[in-house]
N, C-alpha and C positions, 0 to 999 in steps of 0.2 A: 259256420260252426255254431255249434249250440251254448248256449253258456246262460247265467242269471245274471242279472241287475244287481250292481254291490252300489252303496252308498258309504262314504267315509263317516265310521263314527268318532264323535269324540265322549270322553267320558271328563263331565262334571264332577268336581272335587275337590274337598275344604283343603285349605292348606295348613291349614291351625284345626286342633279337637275344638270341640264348642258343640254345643246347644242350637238344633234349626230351629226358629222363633217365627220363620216364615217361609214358604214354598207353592209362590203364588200360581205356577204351570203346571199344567196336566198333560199325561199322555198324549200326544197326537196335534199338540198346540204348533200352535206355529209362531216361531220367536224372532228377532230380529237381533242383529248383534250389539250388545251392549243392554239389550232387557235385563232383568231383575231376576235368574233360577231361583234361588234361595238364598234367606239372610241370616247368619249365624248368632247368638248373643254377643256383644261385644261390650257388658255393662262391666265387666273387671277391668277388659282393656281401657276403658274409658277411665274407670277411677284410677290406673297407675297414667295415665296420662297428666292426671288432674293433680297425683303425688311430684311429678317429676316436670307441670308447672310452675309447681310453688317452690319446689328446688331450683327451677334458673330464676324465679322472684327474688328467694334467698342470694342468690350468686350477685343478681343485680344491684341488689343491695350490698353485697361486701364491696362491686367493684366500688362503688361510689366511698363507701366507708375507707377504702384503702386509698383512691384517688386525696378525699380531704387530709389523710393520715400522712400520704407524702409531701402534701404540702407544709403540712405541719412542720416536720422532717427537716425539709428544706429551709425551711424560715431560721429553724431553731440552728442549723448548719451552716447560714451566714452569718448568725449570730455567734455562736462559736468561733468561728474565725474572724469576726467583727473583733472580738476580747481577746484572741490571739495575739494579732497583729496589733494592740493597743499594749496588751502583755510585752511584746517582744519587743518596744519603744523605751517603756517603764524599764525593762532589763538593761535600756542601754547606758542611761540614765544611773542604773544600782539601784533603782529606788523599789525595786521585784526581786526575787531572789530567781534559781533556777530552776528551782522545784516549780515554783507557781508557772514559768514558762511549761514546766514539762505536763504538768496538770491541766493547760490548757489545752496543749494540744492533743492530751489524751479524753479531753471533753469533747474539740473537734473531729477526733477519728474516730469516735463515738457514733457522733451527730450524723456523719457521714454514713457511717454503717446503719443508721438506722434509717437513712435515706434510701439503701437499698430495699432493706426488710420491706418497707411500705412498696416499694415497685415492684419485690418479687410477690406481694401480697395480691397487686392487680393483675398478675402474670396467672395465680392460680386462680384469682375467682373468676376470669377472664375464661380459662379452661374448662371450671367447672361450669359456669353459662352453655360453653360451646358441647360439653358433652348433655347438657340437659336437653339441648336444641337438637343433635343428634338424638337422642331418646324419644323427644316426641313427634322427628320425621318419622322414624321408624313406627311406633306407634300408630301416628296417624297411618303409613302404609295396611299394614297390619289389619287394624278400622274398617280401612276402606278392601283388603282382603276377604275380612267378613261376610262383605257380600256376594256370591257367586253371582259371576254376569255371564251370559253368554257370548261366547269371544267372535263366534263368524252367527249368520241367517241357516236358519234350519228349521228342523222340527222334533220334538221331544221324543225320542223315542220309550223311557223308559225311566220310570220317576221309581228310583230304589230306596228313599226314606220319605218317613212321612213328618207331619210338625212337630217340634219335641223328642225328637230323637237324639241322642246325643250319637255325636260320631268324630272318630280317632282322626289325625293329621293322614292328610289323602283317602280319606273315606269317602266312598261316592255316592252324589247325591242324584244324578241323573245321567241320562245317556241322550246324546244330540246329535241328531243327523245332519251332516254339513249336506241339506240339497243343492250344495251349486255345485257338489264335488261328487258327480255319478258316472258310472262306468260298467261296462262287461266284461266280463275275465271269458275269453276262450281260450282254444288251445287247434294249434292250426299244422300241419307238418310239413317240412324242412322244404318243399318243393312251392312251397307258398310263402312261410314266414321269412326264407330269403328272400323274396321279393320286396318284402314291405320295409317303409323307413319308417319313423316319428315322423307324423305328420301327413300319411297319407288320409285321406277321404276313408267313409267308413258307414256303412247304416244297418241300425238295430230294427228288429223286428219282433214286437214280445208277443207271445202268447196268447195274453191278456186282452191284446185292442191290435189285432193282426192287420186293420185298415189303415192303420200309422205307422210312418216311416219314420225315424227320428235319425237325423244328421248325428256322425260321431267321425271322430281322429283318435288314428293309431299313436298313441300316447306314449306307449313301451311295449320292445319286444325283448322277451329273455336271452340272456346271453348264452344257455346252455340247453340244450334239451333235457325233457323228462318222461316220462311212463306217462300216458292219459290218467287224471284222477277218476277214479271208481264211481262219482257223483257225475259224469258224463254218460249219457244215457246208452248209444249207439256200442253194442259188444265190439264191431268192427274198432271202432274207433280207439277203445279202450286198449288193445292190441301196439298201437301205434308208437312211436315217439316223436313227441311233439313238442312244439316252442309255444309259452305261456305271451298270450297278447294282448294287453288289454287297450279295448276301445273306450276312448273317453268321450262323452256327450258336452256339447260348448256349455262353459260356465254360466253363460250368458241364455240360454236354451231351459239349464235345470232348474235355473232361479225362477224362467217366468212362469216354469210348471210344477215348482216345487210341490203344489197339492194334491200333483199323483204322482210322484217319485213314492217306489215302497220298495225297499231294498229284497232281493230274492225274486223277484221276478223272471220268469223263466223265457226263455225266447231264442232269439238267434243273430246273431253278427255276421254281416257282410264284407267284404273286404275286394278288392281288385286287384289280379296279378299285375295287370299293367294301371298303372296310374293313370295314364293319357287312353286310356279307353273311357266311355262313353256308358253313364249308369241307364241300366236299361228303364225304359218309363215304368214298372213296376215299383222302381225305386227310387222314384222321386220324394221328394222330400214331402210330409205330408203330416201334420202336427193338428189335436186338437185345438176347438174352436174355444177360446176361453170369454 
């Protein structure tokens, strides 16, 4: 059956507005996964980075101020109950009245409560640290957002800004062809596409370089039949209904030829009613010399 060459694109795109400051690929380049697409400004991100280090500096410094402030607390609240308990001897004595006993121990449930205040002091600035440290992972994520990388090996298809463009949250900055992920969409009918599983054997034949065979597996067969698409040359065929098949070429295959993978290629896909039949030598496997 007849059908073209698709290659999986993916589309490149800021996840933050900003400023591209740099867009080092061109059309037609060939990238690697994890290269550098383009690098947005991230000179704002950076300075609320640099506000919200100096807020967990501030933080780390209350912890310690509230850390020496409980100890304080504590001193001064054995101390109060040091003079209590010297109070409440004196009472036994008569040589204190009761007032002075009650005085002291409302000096001690004082002292004590402000033994709390200072720990619930280290409780908050403790929080506000940890929200600061939250603020500049996020940040640093962000940062490193900035930069578009290319996520799989492929090649550029199609660079849609240029340097200094500003552009919105998912604005696209380029289009990538993933060449390990290439395939042919035919359309095959119901006395054939039963036949076939996932995974049976499969060879392309393009148009373009008709002395090469390229190895492919039946990848997916549609669950339902349809009308031939109109972009199928043959009128017979167009008549038919048929099941959508697509042949996929080994991953391992598209990568070592990624520099003549070009999506739209027109040609024709083979397939086997029987599996355990025997490819004729025409269709041996037969791949440029690189």
């Amino acid at each position: 059956a007849n059908g073209r060459l698709e290659v999986e694109r993916i589309e490149i795109a800021a996840k933050y507005p900003g400023r591209i400051v740099e867009l080092p690929v061109k059309e037609g380049d060939l990238v690697k996964a994890g290269d550098l697409i383009a690098r947005q400004d991230s000179t704002e991100l950076a300075a609320q980075k640099a506000a919200v280090a100096a807020s967990m500096e501030r933080a780390q410094q209350a912890i310690g101020r509230a850390h020496a402030e409980t100890q304080v607390r504590q001193v001064q609240a054995r101390l109060a109950q040091m003079e209590l308990d010297h109070t409440v001897k004196l009472r036994k004595d008569t040589l204190v009245s009761g007032a002075e006993v009650e005085r002291r121990e409302a000096q001690r449930d004082g002292e004590n409560a402000g033994v709390s205040v200072a720990k619930a002091a280290i409780g908050e600035a403790t929080a506000a640290k940890a929200e600061a440290q939250a603020q500049i992972k996020r940040l640093d994520v962000a940062i490193s957002d900035m930069s578009l990388l290319a996520p799989v090996n492929g090649r550029i298809e199609y660079r849609v800004v240029e340097p200094g463009s500003v552009i919105p949250s998912g604005g696209r900055v380029a289009t990538l062809l993933d060449t390990s992920n290439v395939y042919m969409t035919v359309f095959l009918p119901t006395s054939i596409a039963g036949k076939l599983k996932v995974g049976d054997e499969a060879r392309l034949v393009l148009d373009a370089a008709s002395q090469f065979v390229i190895p492919a597996r039946v990848s997916f067969v549609a669950a339902e039949a349809q009308f031939t698409p109109k972009y199928v040359e043959t009128a017979t065929e167009r008549d038919k209904l048929v099941y959508r098949v697509k042949l996929q070429v080994p991953t391992e295959v598209a990568s070592q030829y990624a520099q003549y993978v070009k999506a739209g290629l027109t040609g024709n896909g083979y397939v086997r009613q029987d599996s355990q039949a025997a490819w004729p030598k025409t269709f041996d496997i037969k791949l440029p010399q690189l």
